[in-house]
C-alpha positions in Angstrom: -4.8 -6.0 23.3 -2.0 -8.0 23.0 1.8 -7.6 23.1 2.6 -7.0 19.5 -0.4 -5.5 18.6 -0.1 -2.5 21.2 3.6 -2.5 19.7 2.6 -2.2 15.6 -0.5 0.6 16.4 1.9 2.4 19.0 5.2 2.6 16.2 4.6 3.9 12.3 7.7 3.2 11.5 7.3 -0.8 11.6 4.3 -0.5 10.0 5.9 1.5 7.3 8.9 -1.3 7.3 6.4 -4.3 7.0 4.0 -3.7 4.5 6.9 -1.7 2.7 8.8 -4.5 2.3 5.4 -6.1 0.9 5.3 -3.4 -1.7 8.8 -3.5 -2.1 9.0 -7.2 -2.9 6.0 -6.7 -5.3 7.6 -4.3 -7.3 11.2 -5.4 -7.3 9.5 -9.1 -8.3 7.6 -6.7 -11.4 11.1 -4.9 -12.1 13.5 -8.2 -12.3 10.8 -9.7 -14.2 10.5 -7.0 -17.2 14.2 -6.3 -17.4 14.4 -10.3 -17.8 12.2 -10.5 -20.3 14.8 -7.6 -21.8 12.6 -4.2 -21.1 14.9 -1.4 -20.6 15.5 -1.0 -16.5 13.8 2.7 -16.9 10.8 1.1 -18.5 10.8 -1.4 -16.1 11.1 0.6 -12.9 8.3 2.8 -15.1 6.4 -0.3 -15.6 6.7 -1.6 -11.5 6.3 1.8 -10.1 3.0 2.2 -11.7 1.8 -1.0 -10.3 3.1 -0.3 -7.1 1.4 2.9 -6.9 -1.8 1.2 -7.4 -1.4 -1.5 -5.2 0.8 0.7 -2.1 -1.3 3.4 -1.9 -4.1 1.4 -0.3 -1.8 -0.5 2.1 0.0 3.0 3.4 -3.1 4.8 3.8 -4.6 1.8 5.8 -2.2 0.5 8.0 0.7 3.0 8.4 -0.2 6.1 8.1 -3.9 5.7 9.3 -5.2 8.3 7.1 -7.8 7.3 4.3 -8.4 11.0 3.2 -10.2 11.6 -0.1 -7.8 13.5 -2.4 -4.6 12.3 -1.2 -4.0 10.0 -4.2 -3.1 12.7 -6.4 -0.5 13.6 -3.7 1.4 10.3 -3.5 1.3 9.8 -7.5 3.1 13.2 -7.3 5.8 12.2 -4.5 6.0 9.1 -6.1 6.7 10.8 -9.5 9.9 12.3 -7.6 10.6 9.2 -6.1 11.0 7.6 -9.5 13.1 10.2 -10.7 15.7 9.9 -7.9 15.6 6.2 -8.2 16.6 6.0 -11.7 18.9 8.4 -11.2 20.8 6.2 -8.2 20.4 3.3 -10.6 21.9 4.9 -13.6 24.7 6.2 -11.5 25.2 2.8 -9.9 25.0 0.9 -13.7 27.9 3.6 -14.7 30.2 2.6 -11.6 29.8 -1.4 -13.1 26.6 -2.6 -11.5 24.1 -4.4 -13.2 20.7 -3.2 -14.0 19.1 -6.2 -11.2 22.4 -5.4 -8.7 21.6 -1.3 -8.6 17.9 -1.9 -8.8 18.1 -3.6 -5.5 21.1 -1.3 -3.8 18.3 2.3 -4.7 16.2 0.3 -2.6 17.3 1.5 0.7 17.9 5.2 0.0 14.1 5.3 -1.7 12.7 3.9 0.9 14.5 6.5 3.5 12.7 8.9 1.2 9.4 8.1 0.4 8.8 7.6 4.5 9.6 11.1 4.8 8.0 12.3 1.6 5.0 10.6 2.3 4.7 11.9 5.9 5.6 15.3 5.2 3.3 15.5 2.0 1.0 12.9 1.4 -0.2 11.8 5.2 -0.2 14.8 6.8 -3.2 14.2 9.0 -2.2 11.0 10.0 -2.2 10.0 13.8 1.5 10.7 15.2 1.9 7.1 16.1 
């Protein structure tokens, strides 16, 4: 086993960085795109949030969390209902103090993904391995 391999299945919380940044570039590429094209940014975070879900729940469950569970889908659609919620809410408040809708779509990033690691470990993945 090499180096960095022993390192990424020995610490969660790079997995959870990597392919969160992978899901996170997917979906803030989806967002920008829509609010381009002149959706509203709720509709768009709406819009990229549903094909995030889709497309993150495999890649947590696979290679962070390590825990492929039947039934756990309903689960993360449920954190990731709340996760929405807050994240419009910190880009609302952000667009209010003069950001623009791309500018405070990228600063809820941060704080969102501080919670859906914890959210997803304390709800979702329960089972997982403790690595």
């Amino acid at each position: 086993m090499t180096m960095v391999h022993a390192f990424w299945q020995r610490h969660r919380w790079v997995r959870f960085l990597v392919m969160g940044g992978i899901n996170t570039g997917f979906s803030y590429g989806v967002y920008a795109l829509l609010v381009y094209c002149g959706l509203n940014y709720a509709l768009s975070n709406l819009c990229s949030l549903v094909l995030g879900i889709l497309f993150s729940f495999r890649t947590q469950a696979a290679f962070v969390f390590q825990d492929a569970a039947r039934g756990l889908f309903m689960r993360y659609v449920m954190v990731w209902t709340i996760l929405y919620v807050s994240n419009i809410l910190m880009i609302g408040s952000l667009m209010r103090l003069g950001a623009n809708a791309y500018s405070a779509g990228a600063l809820a990033i941060v704080p969102t993904a501080l919670l859906s690691y914890f959210l997803q470990k304390s709800f979702v993945f329960t089972g997982a391995r403790q690595a």
